[in-house]
C-alpha positions in Angstrom: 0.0 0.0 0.0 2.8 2.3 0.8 4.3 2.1 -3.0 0.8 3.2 -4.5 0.4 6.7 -1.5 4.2 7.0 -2.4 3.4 7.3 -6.4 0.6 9.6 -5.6 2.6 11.5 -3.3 5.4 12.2 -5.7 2.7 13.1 -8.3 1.1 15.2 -6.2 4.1 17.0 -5.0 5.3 17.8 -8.5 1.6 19.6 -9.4 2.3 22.1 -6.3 5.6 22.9 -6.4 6.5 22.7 -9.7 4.7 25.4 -10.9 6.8 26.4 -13.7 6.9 22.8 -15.5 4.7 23.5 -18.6 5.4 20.1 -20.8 3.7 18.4 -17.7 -0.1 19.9 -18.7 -1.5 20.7 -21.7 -3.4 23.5 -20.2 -2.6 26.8 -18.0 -2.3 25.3 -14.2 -5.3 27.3 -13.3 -4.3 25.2 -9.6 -1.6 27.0 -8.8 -3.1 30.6 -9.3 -6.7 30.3 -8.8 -7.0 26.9 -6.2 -10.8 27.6 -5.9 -10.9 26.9 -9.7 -9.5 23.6 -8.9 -10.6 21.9 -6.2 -13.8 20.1 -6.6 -14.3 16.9 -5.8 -12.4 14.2 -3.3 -10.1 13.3 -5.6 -8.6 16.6 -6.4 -8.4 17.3 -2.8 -6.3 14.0 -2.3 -4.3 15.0 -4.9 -3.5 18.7 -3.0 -3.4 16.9 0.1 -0.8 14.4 -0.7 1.4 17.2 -2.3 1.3 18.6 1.4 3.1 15.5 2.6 5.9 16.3 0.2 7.7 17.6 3.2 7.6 15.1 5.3 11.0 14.1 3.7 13.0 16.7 4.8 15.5 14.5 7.0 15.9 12.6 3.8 17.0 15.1 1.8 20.3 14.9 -0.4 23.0 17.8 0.3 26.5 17.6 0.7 26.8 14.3 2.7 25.2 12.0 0.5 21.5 12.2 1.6 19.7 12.3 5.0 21.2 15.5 5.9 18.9 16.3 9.2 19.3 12.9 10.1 23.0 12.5 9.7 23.9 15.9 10.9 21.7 15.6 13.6 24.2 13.2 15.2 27.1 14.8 14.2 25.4 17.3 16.5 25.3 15.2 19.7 29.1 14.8 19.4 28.1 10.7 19.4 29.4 9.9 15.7 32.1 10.4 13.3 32.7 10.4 9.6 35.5 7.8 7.8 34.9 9.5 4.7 36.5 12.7 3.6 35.4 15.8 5.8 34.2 19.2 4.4 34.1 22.6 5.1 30.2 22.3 6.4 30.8 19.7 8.9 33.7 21.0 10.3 32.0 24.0 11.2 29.3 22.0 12.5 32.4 20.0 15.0 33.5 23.4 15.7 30.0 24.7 17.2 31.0 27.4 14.7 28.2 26.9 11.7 27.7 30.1 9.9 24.6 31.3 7.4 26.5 30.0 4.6 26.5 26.6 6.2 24.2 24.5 3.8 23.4 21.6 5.8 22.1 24.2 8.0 20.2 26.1 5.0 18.7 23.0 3.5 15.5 22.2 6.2 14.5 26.1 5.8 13.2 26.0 2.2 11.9 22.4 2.6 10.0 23.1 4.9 8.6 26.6 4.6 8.0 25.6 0.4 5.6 22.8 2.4 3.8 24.3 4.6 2.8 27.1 1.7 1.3 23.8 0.7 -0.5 23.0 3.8 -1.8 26.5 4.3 -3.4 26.8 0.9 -5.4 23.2 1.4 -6.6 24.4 5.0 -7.7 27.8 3.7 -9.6 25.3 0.7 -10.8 23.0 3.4 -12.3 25.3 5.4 -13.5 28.0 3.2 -14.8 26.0 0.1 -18.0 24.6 0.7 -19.1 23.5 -2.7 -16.6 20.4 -2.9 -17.9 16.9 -3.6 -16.7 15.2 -0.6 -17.9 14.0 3.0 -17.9 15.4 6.0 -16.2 12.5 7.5 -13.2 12.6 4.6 -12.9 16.7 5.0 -12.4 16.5 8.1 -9.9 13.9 7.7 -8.2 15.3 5.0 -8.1 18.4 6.9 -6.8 17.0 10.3 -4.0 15.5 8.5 -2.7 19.5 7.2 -3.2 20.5 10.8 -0.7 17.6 11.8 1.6 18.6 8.8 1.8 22.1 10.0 2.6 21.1 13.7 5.2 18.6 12.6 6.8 21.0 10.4 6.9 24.2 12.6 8.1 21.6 15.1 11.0 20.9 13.4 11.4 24.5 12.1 11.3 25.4 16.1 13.5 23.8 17.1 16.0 23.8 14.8 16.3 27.6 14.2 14.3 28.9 17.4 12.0 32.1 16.3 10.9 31.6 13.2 8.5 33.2 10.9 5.2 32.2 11.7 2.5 31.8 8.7 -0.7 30.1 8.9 -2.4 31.6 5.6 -0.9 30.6 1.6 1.5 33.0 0.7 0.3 35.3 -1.9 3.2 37.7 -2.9 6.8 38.7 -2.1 5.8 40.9 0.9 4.7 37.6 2.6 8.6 36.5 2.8 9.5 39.2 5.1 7.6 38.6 8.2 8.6 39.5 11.5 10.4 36.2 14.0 7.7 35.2 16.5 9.4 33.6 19.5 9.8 29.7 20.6 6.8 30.2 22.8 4.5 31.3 20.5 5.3 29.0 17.7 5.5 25.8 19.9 2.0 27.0 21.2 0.7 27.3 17.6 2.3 23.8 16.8 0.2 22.5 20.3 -2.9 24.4 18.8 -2.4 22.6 15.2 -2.2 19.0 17.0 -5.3 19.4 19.0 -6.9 20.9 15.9 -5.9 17.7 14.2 -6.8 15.2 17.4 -10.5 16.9 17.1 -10.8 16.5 13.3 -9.3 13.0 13.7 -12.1 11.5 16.0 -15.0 13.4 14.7 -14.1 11.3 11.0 -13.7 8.5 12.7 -9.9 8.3 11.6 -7.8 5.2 12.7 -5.5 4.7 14.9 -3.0 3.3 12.5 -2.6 3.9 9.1 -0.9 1.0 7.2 -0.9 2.9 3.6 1.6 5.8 5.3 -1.1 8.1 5.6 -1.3 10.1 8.7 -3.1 8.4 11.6 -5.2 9.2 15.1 -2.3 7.4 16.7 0.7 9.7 14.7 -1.5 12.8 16.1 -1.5 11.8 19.6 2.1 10.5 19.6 3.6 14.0 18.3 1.3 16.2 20.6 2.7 13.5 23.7 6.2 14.8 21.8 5.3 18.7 21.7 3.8 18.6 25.3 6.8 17.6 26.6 9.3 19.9 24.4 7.4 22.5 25.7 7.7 21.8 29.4 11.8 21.9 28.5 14.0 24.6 27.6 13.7 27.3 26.8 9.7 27.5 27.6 10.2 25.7 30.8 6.2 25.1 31.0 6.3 22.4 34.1 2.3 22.1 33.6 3.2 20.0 30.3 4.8 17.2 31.9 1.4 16.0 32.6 -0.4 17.0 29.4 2.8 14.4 28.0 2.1 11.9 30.0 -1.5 11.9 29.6 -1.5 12.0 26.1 1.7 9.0 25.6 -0.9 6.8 28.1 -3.8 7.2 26.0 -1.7 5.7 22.9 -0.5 3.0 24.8 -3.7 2.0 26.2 -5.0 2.0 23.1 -3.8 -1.0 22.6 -3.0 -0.7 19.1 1.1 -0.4 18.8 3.6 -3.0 20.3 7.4 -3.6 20.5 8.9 -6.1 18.2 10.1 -9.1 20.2 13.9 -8.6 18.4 15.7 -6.0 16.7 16.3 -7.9 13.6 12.6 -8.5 13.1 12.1 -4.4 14.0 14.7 -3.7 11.4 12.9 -6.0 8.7 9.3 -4.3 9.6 10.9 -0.9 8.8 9.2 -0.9 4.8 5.7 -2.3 6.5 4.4 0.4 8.4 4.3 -2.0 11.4 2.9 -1.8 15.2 6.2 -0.1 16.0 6.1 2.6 13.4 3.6 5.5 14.3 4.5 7.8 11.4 7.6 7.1 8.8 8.7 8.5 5.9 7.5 6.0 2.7 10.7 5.2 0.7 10.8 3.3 -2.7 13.5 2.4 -4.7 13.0 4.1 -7.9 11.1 7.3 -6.8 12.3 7.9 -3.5 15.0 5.6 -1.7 16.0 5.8 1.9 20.0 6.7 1.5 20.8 5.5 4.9 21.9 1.9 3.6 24.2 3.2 1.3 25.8 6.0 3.9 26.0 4.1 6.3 28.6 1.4 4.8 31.4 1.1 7.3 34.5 2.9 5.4 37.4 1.7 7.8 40.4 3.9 7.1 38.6 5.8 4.8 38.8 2.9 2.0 36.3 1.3 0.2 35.8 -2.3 1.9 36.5 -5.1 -0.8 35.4 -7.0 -2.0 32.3 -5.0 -1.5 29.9 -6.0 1.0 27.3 -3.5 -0.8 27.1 -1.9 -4.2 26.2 1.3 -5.0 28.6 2.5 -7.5 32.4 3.4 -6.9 32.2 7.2 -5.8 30.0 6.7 -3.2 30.9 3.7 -1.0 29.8 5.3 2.5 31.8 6.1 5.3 29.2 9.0 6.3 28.9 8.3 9.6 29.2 5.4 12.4 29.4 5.8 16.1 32.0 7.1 18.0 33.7 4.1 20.3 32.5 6.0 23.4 28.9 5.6 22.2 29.2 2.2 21.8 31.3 1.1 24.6 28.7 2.9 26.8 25.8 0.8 26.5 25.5 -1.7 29.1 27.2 -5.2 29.2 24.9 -7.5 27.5 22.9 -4.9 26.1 21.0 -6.8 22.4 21.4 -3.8 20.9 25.3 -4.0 20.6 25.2 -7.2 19.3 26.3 -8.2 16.0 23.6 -7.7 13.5 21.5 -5.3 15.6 22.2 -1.9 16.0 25.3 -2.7 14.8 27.7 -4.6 13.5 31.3 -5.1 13.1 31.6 -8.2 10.5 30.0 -8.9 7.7 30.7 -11.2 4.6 31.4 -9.9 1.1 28.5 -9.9 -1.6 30.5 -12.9 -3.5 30.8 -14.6 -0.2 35.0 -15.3 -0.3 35.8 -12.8 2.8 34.5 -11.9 6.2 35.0 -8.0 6.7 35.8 -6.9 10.3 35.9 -3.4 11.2 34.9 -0.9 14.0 31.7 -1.0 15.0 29.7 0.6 12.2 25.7 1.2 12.1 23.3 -1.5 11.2 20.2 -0.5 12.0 19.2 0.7 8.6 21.4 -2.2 6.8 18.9 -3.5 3.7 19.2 -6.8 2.2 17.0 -6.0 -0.7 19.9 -3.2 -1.2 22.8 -4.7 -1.3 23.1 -4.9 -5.0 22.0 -1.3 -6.4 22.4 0.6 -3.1 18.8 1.9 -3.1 16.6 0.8 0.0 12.7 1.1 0.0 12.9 0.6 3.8 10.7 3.6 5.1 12.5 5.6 7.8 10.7 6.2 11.0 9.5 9.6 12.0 7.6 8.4 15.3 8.2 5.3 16.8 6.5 3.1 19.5 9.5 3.2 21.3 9.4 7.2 21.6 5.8 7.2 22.8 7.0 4.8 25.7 10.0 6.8 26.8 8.1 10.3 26.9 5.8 8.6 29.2 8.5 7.5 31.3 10.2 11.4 31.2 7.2 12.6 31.6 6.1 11.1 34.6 9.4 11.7 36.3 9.4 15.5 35.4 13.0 15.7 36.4 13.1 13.9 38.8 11.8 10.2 40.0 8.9 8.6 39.6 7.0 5.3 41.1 4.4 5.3 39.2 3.5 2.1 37.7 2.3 3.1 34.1 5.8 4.6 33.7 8.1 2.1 34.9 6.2 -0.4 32.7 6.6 2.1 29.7 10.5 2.3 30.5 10.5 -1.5 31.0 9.2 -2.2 27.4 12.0 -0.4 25.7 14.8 -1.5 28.8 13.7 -5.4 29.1 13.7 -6.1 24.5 17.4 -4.8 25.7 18.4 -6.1 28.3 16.3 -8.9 28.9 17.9 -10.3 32.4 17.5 -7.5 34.3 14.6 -7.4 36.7 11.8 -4.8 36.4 12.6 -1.9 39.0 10.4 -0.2 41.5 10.9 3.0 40.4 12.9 5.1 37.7 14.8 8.5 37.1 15.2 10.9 34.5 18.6 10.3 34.0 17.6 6.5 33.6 15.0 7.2 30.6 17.8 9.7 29.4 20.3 7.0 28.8 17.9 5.1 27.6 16.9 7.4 24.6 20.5 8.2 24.2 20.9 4.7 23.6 17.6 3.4 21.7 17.0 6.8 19.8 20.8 6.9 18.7 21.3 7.4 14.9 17.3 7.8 14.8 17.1 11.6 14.3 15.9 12.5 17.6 18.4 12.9 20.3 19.5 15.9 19.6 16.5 17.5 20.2 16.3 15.4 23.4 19.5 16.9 24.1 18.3 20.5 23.4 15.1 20.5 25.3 16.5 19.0 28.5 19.6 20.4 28.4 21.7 17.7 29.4 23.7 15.1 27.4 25.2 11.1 28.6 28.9 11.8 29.5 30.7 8.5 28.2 33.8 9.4 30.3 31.7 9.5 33.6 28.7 7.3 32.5 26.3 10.2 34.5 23.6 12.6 32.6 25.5 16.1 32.7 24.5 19.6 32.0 24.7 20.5 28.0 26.3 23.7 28.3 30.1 23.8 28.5 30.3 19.2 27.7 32.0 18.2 24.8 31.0 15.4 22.7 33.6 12.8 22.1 33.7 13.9 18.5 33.3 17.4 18.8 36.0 19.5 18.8 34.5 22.2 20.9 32.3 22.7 24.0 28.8 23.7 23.5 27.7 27.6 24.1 24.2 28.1 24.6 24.8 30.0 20.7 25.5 26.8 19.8 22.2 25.5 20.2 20.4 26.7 16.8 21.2 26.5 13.4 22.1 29.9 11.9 19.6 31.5 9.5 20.7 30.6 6.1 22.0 33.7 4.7 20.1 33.9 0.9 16.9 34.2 3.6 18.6 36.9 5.9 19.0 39.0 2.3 15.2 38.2 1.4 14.0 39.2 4.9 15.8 41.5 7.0 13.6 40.5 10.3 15.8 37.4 10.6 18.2 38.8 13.2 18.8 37.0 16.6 
């Protein structure tokens, strides 16, 4: 189901955004200009709707590391992984806690995602203000709870990437709209909150389900990111303590719904990534010929910085990987025993060649996204998580501790589920600490995309040397080669937006 929403997706995408492309219809796109000409009946409105989605893809994006940029810089961020390939100019300043406007893996997420949410704003304002369409109540209100979600996810990452951002919740209609005055964290994370419970209302009153197996945004994703925005919001810098519980509240209704679950191993969890199974809330849908997850290919251990061969994957000869594998202090820290260190599982530090004459052995190198169906183009359809089961259960857990400790039974049996597929021996503990969960998603949510945005809100990052949760400010990653400054904490404005609006000034 996923390839035929990914076909209409990419279809969909190219009749908004690619306005200009004439030899694509044999008439004037009266769409773009005039969208109450347009829209008309449901399947026109799926159509807009599934070009919305287009950014959605954002951490997937190609730049200057081979694809995946927000992901893969993202951990370059935490200080937790290194690159065997050749360095640049962009990373280094990103090692340095010295990225500048010019930075492009800094710039890339800005035009991704404000070109997307013009999208999103254009089919609410339809949605709500076009009565004449051919379509149910029940799909309207469907169609427009997921925008509402699309615009929170998006100003969500926008947020917290950049901090005050230009806030816009009606379709741009001229070059005055680009220069817009910053609205502050506050203000945008309580328009993101706003969005979500828009979306959770819409959601139940169309009857929407809690899972979504086609890729299509779900009851469940719309809980599980609200759970997510609740609790960014009681961090830094809003520091709103009355969100701890609105977190926890809203990660126990998705677990007590019964719906999502753990799989039993991390193999089988790696080989349910293209399924849209119990464990995946919300992912990006990847196919091989229209849009493949990169993450196979950059992640190739590069040992040296030369090609392994004979190869154990085959993409072509320029790019062979080496983009990124965790530091030795990230990996040496998870606990003895721990199933997600083992061969094969999160990682791996052997593998035989694809003409099966040599066993490789090499530092240990990411697995996680490792894609048997891969191994002899280098293009993966294995969809790439945005929200995962395993998230939900650990804001629970950090929720209910608020900072501190916690006894309470819902949350030590949320931070058992992720703890116990780990690290199966241990016994179940009476109660838990933040600094527990934080190790935890250090460890579960590493090379995932989100910890450092766990780092950011909280403030506080796993110290290898030590083994103890520390304050952010002033720690230095392992492969950083500065200390963080609280500067240090946002990416710069990219500087072809600063010249286009002069209100982007910090």
């Amino acid at each position: 189901m996923k390839r035929y929403f990914t076909e209409i997706m990419t279809v969909a995408a190219a009749l908004v955004l690619t306005v200009s492309c004439t030899n694509f219809l044999k008439e004037e796109p009266k769409t773009f200009e005039q969208p109450d000409n347009f829209y008309s009946n449901e399947e026109q409105v799926r159509m807009g709707a599934n070009g919305a989605y287009y950014g959605i893809r954002t951490p997937l994006n190609s730049t200057g590391i081979g694809g995946a940029e927000v992901v893969v810089m993202g951990e370059f961020l935490c200080g937790y992984a290194e690159r065997t390939a050749n360095s640049f100019a962009d990373l280094s300043e990103i090692l340095n806690c010295s990225m500048t406007g010019n930075n492009s893996l800094a710039a890339a997420p800005w035009g991704n995602l404000y070109g997307s949410l013009n999208n999103v704003n254009t089919m609410i304002n339809v949605l709500e203000n076009k009565q004449d369409i051919d379509i149910t109540d029940a799909k309207r209100n469907q169609y427009l709870g997921e925008m509402y979600f699309l615009r929170g996810l998006y100003y969500g990452w926008l947020v917290r990437l950049y901090g005050p951002v230009p806030l816009k919740t009606t379709p741009t209609t001229g070059f005055n709209d680009a220069q817009m005055p910053l609205t502050s964290v506050e203000e945008v994370l309580g328009q993101v909150v706003s969005d979500l419970e828009h979306a959770e209302s819409l959601m139940e009153s169309a009857g929407t389900p809690w899972h979504d197996e086609s890729g299509r945004v779900s009851k469940g994703a719309v809980k599980a990111l609200l759970a997510k925005m609740y609790l960014t919001q009681a961090g830094y810098p809003v520091q709103d303590a009355s969100a701890y519980q609105k977190a926890y509240n809203k990660a126990k209704e998705v677990v007590n719904s019964g719906i999502f679950s753990l799989y039993p191993s991390y193999d089988a969890a790696r080989k349910a990534y293209n399924t849209n199974g119990v464990e995946y809330i919300f992912s990006i849908q990847c196919m091989k010929d229209q849009f493949h997850n990169p993450l196979h290919m950059v992640s190739i251990p590069r040992p040296g910085g030369m090609t392994l061969q004979p190869y154990i994957s085959m993409y072509d000869a320029t790019r062979p990987g080496g983009a990124w594998q965790p530091c030795q202090a990230l990996y040496a820290s998870y606990p003895e025993g721990d199933k997600r260190t083992e061969n094969h599982a999160y990682y791996y530090t052997s593998q035989v060649s694809m003409d099966g004459t040599v066993t490789h052995n090499f530092a240990p190198a990411l697995y996680r996204y490792w894609d048997e169906g891969a191994v002899n183009d280098g293009k993966s359809d294995r969809n790439f998580p945005l929200i995962r089961y395993t998230d939900v259960l650990l804001t629970l857990a950090e929720a209910a501790c608020a900072g501190g400790s916690t006894s309470d039974a819902a949350a030590i049996d949320a931070y058992w589920q992720v703890r116990h597929r780990a690290m199966p021996s241990e016994s179940k503990p009476a109660s838990i600490t933040f600094e527990q969960v934080f190790k935890e998603r250090i460890w579960e949510q590493a090379f995932e995309g989100e910890n450092w945005f766990n780092m950011i809100r909280t403030r506080k990052a796993l110290d290898f040397a030590t083994g103890s949760v520390v304050d952010l400010i002033g720690y230095k990653g392992p492969a950083m080669v500065a200390a963080y400054g609280e500067e240090d904490l946002l990416f710069p404005y990219p500087v072809e937006q600063v010249r286009l609006n002069p209100n982007l000034k910090r």
